[in-house]
C-alpha positions in Angstrom: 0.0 0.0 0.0 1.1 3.2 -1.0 2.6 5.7 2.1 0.3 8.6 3.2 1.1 11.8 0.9 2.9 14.0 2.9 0.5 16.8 5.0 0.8 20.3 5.2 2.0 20.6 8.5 4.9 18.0 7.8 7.4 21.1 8.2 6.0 21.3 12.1 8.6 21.1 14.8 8.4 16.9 15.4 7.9 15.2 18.2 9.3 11.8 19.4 5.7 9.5 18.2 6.6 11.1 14.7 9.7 9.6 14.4 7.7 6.2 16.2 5.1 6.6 13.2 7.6 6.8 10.5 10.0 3.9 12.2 6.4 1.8 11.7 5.1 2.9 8.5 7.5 1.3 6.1 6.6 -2.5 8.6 3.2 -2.1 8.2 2.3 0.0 5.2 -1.8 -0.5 6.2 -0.8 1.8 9.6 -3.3 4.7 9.8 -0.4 7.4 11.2 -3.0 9.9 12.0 -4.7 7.1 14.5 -1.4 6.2 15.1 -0.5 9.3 16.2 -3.3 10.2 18.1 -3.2 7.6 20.2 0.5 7.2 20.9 0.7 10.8 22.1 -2.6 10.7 24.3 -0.7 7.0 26.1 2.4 9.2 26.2 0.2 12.6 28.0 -1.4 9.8 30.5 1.3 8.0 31.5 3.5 11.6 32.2 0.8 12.9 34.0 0.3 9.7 36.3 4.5 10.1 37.0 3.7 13.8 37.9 0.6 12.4 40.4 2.5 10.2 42.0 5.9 12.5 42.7 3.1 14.9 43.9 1.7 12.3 46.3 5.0 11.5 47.6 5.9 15.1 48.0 3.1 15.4 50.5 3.5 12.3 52.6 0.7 10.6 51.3 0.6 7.1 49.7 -1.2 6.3 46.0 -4.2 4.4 47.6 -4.6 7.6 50.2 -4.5 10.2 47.6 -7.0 8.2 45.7 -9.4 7.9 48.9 -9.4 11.5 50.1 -10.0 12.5 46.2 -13.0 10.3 46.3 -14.8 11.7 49.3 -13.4 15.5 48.1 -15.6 14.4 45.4 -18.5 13.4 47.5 -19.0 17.2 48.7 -16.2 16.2 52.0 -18.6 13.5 53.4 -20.0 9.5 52.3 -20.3 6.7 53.2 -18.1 3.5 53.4 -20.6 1.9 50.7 -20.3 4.9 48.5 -16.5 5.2 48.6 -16.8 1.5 48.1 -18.4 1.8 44.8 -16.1 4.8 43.7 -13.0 2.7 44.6 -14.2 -0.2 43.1 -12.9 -1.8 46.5 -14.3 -4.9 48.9 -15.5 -3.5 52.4 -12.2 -5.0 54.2 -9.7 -2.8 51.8 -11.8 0.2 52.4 -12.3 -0.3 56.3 -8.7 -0.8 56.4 -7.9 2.5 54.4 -10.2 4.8 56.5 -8.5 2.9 59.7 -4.9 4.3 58.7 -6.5 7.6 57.0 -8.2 8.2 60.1 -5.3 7.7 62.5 -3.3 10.3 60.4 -6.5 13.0 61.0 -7.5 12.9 57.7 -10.8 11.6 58.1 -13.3 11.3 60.7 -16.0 8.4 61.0 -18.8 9.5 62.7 -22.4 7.9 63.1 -24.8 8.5 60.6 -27.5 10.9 60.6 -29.6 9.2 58.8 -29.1 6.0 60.5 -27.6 5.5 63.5 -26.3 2.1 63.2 -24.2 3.2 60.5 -20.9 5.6 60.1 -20.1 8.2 57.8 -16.8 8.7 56.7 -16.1 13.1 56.5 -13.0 14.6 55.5 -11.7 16.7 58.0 -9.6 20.2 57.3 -5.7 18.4 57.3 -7.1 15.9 55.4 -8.5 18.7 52.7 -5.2 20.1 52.7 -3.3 17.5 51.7 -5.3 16.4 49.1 -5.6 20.2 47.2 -1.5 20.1 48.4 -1.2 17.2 46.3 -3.6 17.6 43.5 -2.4 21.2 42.7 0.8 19.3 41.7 -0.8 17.5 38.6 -3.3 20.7 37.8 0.0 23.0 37.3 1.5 20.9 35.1 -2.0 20.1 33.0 -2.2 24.1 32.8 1.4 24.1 31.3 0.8 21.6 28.6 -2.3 22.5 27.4 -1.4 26.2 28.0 0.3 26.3 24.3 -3.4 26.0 23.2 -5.3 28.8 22.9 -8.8 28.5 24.6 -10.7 28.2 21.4 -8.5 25.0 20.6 -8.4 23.6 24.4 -12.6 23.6 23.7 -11.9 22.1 20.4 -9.9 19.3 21.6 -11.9 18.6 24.7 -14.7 18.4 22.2 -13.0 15.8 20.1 -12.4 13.7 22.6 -15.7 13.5 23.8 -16.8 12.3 20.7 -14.2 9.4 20.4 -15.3 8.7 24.4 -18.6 8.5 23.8 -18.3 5.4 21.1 -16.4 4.0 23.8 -19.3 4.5 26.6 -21.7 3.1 24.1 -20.3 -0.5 24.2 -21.6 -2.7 26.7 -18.9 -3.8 29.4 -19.5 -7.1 27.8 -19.8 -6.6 24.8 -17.4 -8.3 22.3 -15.2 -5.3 20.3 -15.7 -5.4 16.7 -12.8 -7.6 14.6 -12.9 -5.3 11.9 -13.1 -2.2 10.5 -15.9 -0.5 8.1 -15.0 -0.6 4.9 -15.2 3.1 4.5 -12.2 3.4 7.2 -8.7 3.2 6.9 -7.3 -0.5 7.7 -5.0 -0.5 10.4 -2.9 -3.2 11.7 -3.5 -2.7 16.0 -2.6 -0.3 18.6 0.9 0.1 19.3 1.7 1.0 23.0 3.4 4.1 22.0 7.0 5.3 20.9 9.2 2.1 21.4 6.7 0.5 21.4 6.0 -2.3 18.3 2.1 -2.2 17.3 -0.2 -5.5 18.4 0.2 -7.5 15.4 -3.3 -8.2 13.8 -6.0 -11.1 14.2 -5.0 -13.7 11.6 -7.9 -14.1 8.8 -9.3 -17.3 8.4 -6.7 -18.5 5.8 -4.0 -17.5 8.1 -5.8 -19.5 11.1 -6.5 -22.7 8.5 -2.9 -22.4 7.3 -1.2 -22.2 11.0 -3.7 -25.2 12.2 -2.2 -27.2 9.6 1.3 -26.4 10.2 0.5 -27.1 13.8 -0.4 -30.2 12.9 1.7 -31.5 10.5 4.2 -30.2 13.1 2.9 -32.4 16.0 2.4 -35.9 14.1 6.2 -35.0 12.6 7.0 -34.8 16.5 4.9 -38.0 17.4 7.4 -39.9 14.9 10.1 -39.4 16.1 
């Protein structure tokens, strides 16, 4: 298949998945570099930003699993319930007991009964435990204001907007819902996601040919092995 035509903004400054795209093309001529591209450099964003987290965490004393707690019931207006932090952690009831336990200790939190219910507790977060969790996330939003601060606002919108489009496709499937095996038609073929630069691309499903040809290697291979 014939290479891409080269695009008008080819003379741009380039940036390391460029030289990961063109490393890949010339392997697997089907590769869709705009896709390609695309997705390499949102894994690449992610990933940075999860390093930045977690030095921020550390920074502040707090552990991963802490940060992540305190940012749930932040979330939760400063005050929930174990069930609902539960359900946002996507925790069993011992893990979350036992992460209240050591947040609580440090005066993060406070466990209190319930108004509502008396035979239950709920879980608020009290003012050192507010502070280290702003502490902590103001680490990650500084450095998601200096990256997307070479975007003007009118693009910042733009690409928030584009991204909710490609989200929502993905919200639409069913957790259980098998993911299509191929593309339309009308798209561009591409041969997998690669994880990003230095990364090699997931090499395709085999077609049927390929799967009849391999079973019959496989077994020609095995009786050749049961001769000997």
């Amino acid at each position: 298949m014939k290479h891409p035509e080269p695009r008008p903004d080819d003379d741009a400054p380039r940036d390391s998945v460029d030289d990961h795209v063109q490393r890949w093309l010339p392997v697997l001529p089907q590769l869709d570099p705009d896709i390609e591209g695309a997705v390499s450099r949102m894994s690449k964003l992610i990933r940075h930003l999860a390093r930045v987290r977690e030095q921020g965490v550390a920074e502040y004393g707090l552990q991963k699993h802490e940060f992540d707690t305190l940012h749930m019931l932040a979330g939760r207006g400063g005050r929930a319930t174990p069930t609902e932090l539960r359900t946002d952690l996507g925790l069993a009831p011992a893990s979350v007991t036992g992460r209240l336990e050591a947040l609580e200790q440090r005066g993060f939190v406070l466990r209190t009964p319930s108004t509502r219910d008396r035979r239950r507790v709920d879980v608020e977060l009290t003012e050192d435990g507010r502070a280290a969790w702003r502490s902590a996330l103001d680490v990650v939003g500084r450095e998601e204001h200096r990256l997307l601060g070479v975007l003007a606002p009118a693009e910042r919108r733009q690409l928030a907007d584009l991204l909710r489009r490609v989200l929502l496709v993905q919200e639409k499937t069913a957790p259980d819902e098998p993911l299509p095996r191929h593309q339309p038609a009308a798209r561009p073929l591409t041969e997998g996601t690669p994880h990003g630069p230095g990364h090699a691309p997931y090499p395709r499903r085999s077609s049927g040919a390929d799967s009849r040809t391999k079973r019959s290697a496989d077994s020609g291979r095995r009786r050749g092995e049961g001769g000997r």
